[in-house]
Biopython code that builds the backbone (N, CA, C, O; Angstrom):
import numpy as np
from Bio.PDB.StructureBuilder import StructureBuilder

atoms = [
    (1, "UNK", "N", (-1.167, -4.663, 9.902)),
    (1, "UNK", "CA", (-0.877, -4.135, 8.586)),
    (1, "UNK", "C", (-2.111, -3.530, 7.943)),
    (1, "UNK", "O", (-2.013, -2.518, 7.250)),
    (2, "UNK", "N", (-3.513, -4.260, 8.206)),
    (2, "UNK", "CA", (-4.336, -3.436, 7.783)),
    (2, "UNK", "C", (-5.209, -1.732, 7.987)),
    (2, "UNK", "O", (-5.987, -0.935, 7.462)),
    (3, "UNK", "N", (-4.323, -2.013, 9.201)),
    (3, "UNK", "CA", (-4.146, -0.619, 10.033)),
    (3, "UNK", "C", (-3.936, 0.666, 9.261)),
    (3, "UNK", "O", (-4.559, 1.700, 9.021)),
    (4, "UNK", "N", (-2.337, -0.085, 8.887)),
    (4, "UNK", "CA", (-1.168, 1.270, 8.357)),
    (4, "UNK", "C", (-1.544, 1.283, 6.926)),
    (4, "UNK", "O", (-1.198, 2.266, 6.270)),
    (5, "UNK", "N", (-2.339, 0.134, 6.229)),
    (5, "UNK", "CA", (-3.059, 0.393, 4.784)),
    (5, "UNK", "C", (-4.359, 1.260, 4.548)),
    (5, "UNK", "O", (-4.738, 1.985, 3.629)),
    (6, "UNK", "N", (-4.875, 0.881, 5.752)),
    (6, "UNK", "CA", (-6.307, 1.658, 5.752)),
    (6, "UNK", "C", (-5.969, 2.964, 5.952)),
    (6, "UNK", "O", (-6.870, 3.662, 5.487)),
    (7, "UNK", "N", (-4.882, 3.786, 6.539)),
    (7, "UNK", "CA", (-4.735, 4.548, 6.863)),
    (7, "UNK", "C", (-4.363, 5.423, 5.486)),
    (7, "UNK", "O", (-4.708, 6.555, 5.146)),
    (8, "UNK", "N", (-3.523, 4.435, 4.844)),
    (8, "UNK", "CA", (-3.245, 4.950, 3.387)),
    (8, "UNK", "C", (-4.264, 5.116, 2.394)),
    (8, "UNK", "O", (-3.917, 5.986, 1.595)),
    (9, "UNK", "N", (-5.247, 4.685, 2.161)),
    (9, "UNK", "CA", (-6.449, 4.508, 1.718)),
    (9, "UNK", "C", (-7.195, 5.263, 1.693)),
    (9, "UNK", "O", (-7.804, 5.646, 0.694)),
    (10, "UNK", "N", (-7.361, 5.809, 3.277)),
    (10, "UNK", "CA", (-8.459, 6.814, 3.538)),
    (10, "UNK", "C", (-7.894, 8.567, 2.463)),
    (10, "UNK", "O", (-8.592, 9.473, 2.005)),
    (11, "UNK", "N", (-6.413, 8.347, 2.444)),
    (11, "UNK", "CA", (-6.132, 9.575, 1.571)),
    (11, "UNK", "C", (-6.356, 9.570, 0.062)),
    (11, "UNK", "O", (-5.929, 10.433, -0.705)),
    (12, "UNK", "N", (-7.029, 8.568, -0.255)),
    (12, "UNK", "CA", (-7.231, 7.941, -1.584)),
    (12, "UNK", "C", (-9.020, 8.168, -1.962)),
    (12, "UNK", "O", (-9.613, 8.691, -2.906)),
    (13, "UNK", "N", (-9.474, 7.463, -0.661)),
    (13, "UNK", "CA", (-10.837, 7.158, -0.780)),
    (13, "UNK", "C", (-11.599, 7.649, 0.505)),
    (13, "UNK", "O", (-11.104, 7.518, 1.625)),
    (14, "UNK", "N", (-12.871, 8.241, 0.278)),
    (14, "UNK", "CA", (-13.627, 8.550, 1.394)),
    (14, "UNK", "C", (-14.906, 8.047, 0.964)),
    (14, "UNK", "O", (-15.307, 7.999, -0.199)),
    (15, "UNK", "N", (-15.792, 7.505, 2.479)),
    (15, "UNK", "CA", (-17.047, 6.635, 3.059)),
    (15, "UNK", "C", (-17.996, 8.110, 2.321)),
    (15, "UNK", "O", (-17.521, 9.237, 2.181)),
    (16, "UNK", "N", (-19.210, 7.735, 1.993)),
    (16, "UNK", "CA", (-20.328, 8.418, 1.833)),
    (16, "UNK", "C", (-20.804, 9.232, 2.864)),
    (16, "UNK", "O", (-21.771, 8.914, 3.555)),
    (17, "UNK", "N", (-20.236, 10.161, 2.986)),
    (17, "UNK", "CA", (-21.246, 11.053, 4.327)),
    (17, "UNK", "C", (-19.998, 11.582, 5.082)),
    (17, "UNK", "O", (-20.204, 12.225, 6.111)),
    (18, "UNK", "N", (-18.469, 11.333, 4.587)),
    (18, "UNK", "CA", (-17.431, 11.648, 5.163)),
    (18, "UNK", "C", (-16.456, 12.298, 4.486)),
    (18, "UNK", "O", (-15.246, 12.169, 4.672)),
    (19, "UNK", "N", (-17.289, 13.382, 3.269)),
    (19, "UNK", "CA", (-16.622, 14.392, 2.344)),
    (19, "UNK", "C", (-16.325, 15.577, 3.081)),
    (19, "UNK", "O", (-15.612, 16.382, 2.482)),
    (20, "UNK", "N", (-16.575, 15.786, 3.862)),
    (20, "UNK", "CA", (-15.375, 16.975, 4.518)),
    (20, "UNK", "C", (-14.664, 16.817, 5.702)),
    (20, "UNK", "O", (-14.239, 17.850, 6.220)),
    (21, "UNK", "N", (-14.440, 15.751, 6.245)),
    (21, "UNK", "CA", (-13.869, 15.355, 7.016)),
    (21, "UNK", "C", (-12.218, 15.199, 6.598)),
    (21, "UNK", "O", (-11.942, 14.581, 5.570)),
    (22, "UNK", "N", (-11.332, 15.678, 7.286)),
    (22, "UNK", "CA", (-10.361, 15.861, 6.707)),
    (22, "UNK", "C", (-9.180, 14.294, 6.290)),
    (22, "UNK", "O", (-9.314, 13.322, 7.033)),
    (23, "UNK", "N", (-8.571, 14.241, 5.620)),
    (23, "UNK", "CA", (-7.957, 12.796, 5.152)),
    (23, "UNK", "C", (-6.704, 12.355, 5.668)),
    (23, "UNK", "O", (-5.908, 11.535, 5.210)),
    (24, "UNK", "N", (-6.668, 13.136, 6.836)),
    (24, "UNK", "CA", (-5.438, 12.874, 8.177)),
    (24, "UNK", "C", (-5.876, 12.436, 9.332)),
    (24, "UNK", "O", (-7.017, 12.118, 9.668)),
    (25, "UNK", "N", (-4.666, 12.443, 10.050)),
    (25, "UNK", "CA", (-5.142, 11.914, 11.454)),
    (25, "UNK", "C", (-5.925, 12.618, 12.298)),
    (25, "UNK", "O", (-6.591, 12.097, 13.193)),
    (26, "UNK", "N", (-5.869, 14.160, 11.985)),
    (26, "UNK", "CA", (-6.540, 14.795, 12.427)),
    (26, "UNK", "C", (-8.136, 14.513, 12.364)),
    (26, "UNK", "O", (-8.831, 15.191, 13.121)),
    (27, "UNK", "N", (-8.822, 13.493, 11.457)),
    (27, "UNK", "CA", (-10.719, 12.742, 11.049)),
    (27, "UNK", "C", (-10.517, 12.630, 12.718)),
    (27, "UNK", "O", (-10.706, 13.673, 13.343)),
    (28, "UNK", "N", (-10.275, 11.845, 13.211)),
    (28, "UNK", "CA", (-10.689, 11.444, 14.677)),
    (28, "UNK", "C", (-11.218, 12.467, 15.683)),
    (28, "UNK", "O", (-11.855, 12.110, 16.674)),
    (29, "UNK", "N", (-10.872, 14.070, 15.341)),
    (29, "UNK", "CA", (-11.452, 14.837, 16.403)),
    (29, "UNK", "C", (-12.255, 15.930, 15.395)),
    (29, "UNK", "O", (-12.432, 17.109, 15.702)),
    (30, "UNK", "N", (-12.562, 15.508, 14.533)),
    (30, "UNK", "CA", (-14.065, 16.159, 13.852)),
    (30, "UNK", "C", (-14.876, 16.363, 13.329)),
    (30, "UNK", "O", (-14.604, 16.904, 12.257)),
    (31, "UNK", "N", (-15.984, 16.199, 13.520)),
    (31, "UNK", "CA", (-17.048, 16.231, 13.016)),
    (31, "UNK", "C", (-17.313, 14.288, 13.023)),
    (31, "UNK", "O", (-16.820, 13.424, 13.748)),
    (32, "UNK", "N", (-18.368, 14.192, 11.791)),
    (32, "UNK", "CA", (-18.326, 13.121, 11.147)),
    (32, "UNK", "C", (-16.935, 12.072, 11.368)),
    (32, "UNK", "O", (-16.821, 10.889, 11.050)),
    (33, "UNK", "N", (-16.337, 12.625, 11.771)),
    (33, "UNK", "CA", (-14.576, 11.959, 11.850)),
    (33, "UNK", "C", (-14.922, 11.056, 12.880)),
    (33, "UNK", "O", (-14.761, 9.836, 12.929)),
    (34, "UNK", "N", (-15.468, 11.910, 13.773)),
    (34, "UNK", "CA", (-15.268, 11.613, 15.095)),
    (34, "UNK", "C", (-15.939, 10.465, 15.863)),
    (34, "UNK", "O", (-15.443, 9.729, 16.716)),
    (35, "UNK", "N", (-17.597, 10.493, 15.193)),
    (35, "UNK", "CA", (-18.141, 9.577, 15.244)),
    (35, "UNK", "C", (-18.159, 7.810, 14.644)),
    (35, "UNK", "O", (-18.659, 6.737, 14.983)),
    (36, "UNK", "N", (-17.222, 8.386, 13.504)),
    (36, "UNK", "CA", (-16.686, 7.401, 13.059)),
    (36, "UNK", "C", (-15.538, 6.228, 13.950)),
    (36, "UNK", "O", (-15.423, 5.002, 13.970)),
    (37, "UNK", "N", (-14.823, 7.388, 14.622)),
    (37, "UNK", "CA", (-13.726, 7.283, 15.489)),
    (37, "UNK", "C", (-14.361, 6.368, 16.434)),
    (37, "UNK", "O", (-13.909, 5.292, 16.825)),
    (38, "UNK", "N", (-15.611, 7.000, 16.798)),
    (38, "UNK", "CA", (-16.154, 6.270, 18.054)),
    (38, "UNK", "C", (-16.622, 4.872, 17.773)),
    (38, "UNK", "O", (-16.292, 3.981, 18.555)),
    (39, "UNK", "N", (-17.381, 4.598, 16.698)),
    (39, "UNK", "CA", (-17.952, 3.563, 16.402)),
    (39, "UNK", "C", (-16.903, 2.426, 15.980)),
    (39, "UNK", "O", (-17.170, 1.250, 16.228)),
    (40, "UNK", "N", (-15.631, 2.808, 15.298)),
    (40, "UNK", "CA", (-14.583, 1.867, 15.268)),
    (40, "UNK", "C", (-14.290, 1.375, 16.972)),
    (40, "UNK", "O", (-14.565, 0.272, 17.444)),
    (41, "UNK", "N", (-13.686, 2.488, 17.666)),
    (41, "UNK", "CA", (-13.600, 1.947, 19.124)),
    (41, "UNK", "C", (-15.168, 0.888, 19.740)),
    (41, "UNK", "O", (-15.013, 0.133, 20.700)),
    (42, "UNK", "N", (-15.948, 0.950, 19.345)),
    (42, "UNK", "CA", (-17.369, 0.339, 19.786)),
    (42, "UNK", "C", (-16.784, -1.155, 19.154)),
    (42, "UNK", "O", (-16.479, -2.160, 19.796)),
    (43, "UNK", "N", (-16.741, -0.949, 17.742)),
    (43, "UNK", "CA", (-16.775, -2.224, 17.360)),
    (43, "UNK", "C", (-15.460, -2.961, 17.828)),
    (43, "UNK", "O", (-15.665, -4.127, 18.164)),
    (44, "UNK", "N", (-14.303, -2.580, 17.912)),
    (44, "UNK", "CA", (-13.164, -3.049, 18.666)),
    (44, "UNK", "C", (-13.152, -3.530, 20.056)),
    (44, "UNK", "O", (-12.485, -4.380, 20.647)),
    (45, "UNK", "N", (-14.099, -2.721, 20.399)),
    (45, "UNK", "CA", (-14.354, -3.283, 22.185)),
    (45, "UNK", "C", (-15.132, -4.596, 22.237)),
    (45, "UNK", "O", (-14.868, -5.450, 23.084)),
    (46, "UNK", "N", (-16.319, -4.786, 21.108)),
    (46, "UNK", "CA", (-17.084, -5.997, 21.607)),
    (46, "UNK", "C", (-15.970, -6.902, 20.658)),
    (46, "UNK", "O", (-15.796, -8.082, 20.965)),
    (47, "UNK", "N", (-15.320, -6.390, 19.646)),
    (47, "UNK", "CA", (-14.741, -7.862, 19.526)),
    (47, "UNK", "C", (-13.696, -8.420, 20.634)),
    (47, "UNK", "O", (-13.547, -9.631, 20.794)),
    (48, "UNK", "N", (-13.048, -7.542, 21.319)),
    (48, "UNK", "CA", (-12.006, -8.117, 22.447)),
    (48, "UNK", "C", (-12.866, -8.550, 23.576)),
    (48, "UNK", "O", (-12.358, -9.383, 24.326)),
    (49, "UNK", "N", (-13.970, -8.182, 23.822)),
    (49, "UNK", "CA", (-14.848, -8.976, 25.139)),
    (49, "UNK", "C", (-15.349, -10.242, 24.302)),
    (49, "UNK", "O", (-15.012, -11.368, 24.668)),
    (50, "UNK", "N", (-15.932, -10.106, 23.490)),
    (50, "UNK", "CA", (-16.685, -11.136, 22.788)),
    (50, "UNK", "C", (-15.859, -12.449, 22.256)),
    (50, "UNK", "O", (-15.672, -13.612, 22.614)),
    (51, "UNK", "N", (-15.487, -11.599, 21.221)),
    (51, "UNK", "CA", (-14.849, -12.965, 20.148)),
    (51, "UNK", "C", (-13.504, -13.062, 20.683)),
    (51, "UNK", "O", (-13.270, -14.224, 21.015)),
    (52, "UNK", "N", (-12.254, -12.047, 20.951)),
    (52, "UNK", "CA", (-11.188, -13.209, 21.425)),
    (52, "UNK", "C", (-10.859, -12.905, 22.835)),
    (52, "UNK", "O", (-10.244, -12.062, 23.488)),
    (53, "UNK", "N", (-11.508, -13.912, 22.990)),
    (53, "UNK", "CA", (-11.328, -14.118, 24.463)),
    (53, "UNK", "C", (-10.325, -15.357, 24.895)),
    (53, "UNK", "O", (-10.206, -16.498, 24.448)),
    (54, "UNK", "N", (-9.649, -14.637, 25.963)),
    (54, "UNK", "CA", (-8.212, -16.079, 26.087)),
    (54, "UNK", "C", (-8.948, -17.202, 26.840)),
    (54, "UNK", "O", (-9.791, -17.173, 27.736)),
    (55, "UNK", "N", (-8.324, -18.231, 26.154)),
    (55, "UNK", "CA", (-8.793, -19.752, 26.633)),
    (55, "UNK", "C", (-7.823, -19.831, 27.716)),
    (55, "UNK", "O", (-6.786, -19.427, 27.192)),
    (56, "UNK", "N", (-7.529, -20.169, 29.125)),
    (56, "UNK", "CA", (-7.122, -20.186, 30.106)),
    (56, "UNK", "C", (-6.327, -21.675, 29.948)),
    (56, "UNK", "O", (-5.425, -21.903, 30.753)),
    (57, "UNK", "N", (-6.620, -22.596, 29.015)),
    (57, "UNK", "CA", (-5.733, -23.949, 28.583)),
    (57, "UNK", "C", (-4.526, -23.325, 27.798)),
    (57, "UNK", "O", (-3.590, -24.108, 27.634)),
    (58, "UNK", "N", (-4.368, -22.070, 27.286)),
    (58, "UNK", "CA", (-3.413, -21.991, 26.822)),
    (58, "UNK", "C", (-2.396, -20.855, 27.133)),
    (58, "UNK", "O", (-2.404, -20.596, 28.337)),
    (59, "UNK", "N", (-1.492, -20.071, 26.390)),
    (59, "UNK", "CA", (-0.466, -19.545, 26.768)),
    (59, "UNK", "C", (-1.299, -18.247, 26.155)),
    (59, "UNK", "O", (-1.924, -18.269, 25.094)),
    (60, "UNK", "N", (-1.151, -16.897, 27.217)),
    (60, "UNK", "CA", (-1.343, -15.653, 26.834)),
    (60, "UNK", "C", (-0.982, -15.331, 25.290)),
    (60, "UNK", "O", (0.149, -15.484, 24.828)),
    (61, "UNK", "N", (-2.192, -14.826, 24.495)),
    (61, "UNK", "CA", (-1.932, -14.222, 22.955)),
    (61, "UNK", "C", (-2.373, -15.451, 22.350)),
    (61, "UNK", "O", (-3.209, -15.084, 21.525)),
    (62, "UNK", "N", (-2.251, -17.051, 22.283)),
    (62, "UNK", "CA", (-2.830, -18.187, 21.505)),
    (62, "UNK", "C", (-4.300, -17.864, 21.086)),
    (62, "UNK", "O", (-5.198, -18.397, 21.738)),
    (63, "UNK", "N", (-4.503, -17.334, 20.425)),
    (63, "UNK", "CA", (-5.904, -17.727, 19.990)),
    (63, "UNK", "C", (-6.092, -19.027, 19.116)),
    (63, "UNK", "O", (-7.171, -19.599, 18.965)),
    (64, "UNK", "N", (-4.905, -19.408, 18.569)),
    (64, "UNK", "CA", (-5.223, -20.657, 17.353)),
    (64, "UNK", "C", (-4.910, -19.843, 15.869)),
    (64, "UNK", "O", (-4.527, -18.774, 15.393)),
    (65, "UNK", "N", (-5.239, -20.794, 15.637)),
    (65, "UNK", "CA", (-5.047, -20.987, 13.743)),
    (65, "UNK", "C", (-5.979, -19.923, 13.118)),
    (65, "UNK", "O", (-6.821, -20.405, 12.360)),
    (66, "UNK", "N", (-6.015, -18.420, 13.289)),
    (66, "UNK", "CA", (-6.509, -17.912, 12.572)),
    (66, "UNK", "C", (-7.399, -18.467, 11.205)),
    (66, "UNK", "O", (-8.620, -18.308, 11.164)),
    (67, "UNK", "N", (-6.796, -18.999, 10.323)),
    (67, "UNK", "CA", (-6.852, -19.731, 8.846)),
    (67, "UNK", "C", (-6.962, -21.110, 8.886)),
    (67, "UNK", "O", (-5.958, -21.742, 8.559)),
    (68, "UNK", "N", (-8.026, -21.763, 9.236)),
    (68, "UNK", "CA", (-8.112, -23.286, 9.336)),
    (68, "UNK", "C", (-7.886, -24.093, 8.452)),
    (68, "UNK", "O", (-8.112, -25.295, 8.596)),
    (69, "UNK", "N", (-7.291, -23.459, 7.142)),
    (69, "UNK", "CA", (-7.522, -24.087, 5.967)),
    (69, "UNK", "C", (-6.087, -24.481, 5.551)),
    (69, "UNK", "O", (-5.793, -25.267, 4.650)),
    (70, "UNK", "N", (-5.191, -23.763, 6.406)),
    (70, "UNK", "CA", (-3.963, -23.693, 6.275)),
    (70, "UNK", "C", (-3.179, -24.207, 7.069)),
    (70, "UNK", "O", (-2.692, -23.408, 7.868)),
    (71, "UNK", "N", (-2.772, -25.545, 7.187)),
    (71, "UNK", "CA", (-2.002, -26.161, 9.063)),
    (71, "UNK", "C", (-0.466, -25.978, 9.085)),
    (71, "UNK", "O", (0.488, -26.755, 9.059)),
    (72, "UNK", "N", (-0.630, -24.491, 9.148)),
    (72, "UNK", "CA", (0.906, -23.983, 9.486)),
    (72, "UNK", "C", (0.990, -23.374, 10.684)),
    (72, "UNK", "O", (1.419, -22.220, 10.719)),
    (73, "UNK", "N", (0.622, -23.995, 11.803)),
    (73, "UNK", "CA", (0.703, -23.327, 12.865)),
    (73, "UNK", "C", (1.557, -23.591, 14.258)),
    (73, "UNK", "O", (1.149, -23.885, 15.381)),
    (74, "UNK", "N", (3.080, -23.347, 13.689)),
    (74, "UNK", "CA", (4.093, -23.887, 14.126)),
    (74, "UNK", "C", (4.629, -22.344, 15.086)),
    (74, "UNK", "O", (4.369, -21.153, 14.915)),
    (75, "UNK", "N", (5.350, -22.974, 15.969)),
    (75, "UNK", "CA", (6.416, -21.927, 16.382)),
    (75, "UNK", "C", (7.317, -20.971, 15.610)),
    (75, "UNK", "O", (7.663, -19.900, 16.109)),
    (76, "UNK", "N", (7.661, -21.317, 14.515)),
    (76, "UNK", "CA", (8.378, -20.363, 13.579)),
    (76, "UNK", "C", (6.917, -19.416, 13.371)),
    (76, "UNK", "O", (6.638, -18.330, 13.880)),
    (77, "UNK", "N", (5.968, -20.426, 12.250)),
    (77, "UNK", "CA", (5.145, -18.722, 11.790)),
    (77, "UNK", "C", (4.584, -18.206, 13.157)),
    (77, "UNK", "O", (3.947, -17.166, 12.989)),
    (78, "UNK", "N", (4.617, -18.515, 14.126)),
    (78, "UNK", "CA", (3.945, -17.832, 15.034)),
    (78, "UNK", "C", (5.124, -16.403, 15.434)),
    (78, "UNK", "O", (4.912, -15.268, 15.861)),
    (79, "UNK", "N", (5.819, -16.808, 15.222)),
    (79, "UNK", "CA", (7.102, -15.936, 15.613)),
    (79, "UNK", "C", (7.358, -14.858, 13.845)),
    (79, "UNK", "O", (7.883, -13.744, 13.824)),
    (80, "UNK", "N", (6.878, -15.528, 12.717)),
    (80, "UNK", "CA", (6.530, -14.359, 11.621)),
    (80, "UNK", "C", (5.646, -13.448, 11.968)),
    (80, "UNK", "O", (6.032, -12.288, 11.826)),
    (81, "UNK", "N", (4.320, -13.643, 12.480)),
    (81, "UNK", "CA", (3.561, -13.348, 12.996)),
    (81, "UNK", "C", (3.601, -12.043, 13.651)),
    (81, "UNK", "O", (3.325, -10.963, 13.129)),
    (82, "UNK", "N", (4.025, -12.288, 15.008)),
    (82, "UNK", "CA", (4.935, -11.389, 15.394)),
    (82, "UNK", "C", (5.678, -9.943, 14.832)),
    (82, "UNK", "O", (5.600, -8.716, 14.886)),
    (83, "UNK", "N", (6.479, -11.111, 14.237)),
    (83, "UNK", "CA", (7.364, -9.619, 13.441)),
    (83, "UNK", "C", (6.599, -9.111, 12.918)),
    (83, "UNK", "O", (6.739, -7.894, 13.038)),
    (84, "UNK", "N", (5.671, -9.419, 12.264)),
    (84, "UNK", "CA", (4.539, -8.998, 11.043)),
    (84, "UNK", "C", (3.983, -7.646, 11.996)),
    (84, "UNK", "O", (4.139, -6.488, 11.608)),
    (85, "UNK", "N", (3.410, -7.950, 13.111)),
    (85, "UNK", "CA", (2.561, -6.883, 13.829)),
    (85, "UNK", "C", (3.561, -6.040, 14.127)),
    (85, "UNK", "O", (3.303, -4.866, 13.860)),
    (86, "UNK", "N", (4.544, -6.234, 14.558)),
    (86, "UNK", "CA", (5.614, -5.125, 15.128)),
    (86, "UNK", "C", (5.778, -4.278, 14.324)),
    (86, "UNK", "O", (5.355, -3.147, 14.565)),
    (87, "UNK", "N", (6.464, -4.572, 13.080)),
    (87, "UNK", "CA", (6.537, -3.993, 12.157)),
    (87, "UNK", "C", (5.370, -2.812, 11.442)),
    (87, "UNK", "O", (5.559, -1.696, 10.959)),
    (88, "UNK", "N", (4.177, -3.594, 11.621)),
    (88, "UNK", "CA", (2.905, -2.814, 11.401)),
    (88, "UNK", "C", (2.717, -1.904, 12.538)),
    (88, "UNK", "O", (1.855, -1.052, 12.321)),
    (89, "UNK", "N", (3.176, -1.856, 13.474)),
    (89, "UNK", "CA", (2.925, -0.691, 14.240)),
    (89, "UNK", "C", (3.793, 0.287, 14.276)),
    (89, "UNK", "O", (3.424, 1.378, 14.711)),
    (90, "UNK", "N", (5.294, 0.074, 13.770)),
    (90, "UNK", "CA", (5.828, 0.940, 13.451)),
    (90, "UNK", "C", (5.350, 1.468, 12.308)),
    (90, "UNK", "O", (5.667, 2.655, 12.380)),
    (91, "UNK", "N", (4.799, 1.299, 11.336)),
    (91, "UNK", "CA", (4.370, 1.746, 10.274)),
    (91, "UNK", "C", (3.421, 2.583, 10.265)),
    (91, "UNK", "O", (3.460, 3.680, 9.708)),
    (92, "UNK", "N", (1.989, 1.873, 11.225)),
    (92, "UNK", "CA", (1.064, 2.891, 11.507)),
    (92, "UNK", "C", (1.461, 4.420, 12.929)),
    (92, "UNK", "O", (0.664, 5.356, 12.988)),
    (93, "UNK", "N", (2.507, 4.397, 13.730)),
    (93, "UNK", "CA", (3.101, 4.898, 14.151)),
    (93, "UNK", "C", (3.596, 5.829, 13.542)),
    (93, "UNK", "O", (3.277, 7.009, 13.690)),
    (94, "UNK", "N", (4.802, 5.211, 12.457)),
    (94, "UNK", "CA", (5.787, 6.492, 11.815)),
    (94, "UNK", "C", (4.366, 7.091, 10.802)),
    (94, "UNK", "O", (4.663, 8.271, 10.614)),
    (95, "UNK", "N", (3.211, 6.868, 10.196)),
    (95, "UNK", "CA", (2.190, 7.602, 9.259)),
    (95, "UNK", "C", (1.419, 8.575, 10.304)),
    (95, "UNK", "O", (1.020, 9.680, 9.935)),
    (96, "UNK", "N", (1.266, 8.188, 11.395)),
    (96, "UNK", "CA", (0.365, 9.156, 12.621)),
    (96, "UNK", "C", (1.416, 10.246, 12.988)),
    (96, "UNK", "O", (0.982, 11.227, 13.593)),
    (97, "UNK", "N", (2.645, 10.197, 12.718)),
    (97, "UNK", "CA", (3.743, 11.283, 13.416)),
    (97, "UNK", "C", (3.811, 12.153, 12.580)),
    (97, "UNK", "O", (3.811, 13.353, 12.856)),
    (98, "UNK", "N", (3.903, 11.503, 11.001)),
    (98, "UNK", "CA", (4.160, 12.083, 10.143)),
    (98, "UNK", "C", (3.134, 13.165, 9.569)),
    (98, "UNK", "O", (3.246, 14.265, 9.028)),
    (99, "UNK", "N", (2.119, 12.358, 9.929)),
    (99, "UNK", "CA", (0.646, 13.429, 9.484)),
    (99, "UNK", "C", (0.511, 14.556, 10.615)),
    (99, "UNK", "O", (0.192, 15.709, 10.323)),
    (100, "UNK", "N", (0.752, 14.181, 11.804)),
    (100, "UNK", "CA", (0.500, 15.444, 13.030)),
    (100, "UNK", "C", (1.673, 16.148, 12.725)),
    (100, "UNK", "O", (1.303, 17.319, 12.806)),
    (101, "UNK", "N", (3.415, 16.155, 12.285)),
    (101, "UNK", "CA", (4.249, 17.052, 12.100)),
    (101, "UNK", "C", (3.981, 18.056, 10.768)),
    (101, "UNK", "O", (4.161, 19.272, 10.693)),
    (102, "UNK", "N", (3.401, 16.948, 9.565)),
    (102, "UNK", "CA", (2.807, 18.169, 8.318)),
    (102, "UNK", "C", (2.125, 18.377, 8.094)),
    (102, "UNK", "O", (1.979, 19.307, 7.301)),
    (103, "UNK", "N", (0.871, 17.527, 8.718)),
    (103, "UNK", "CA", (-0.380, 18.255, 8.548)),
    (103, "UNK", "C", (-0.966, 17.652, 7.156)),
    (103, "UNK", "O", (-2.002, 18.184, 6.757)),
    (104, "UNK", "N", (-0.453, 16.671, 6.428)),
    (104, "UNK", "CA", (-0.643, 16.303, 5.381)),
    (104, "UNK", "C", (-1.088, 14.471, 5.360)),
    (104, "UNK", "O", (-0.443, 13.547, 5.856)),
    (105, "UNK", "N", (-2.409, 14.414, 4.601)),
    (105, "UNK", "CA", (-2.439, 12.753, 4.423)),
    (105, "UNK", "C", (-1.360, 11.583, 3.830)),
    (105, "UNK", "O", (-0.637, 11.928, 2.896)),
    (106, "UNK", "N", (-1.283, 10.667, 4.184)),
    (106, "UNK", "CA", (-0.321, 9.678, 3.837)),
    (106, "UNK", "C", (0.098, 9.773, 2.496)),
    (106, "UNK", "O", (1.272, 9.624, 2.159)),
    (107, "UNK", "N", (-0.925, 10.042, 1.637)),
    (107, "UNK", "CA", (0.088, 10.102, 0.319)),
    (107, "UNK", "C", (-0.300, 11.074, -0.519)),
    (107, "UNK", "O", (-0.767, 10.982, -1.654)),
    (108, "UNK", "N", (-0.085, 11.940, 0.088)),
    (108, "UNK", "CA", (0.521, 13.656, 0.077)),
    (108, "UNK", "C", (1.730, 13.909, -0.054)),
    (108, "UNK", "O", (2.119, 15.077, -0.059)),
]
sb = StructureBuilder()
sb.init_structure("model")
sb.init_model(0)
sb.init_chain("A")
sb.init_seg("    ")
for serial, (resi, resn, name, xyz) in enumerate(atoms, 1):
    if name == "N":
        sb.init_residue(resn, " ", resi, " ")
    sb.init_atom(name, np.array(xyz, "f"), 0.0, 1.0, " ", f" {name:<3s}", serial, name[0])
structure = sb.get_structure()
């Protein structure tokens, strides 16, 4: 979900040094966009080697209790969970289709 928000955002708000970079999906292939593009993929890569790495005691996708503060970590919310991401990828999905068919930022 923070995906398909950030995505909304960026048509709202732009980073210091990323004023002409355009406020669609199209940032990823230019200029300043791009490098940006890259350095998100950088930082995404060491967190999946690094930090979640699967514990082999448990079942593919378990990382644990995200929120330690909170001991709701039952089979139901794990299964909210779930829906939660699905849903968020349709979301960031239908905003990436929508911006490459008009050419226009999310909340345009």
């Amino acid at each position: 979900m923070m995906g398909a928000l950030g995505m909304l955002t960026q048509s709202l708000v732009q980073v210091p040094g990323m004023e002409g970079v355009p406020k669609d999906v199209s940032a990823a292939f230019v200029g300043n966009g791009q490098v940006g593009f890259f350095a998100i993929l950088a930082i995404i890569g060491v967190l999946e080697a690094a930090v979640f790495v699967q514990d082999e005691k448990k079942e593919p996708g378990n990382f644990g209790n995200p929120l330690p503060w909170f001991d709701d970590y039952s089979d139901e919310m794990r299964a909210r969970e779930l829906n939660n991401g699905r849903i968020a990828m349709f979301a960031a999905i239908g905003q990436i289709a929508a911006g490459l068919y008009t050419g226009k930022a999310g909340l345009e």
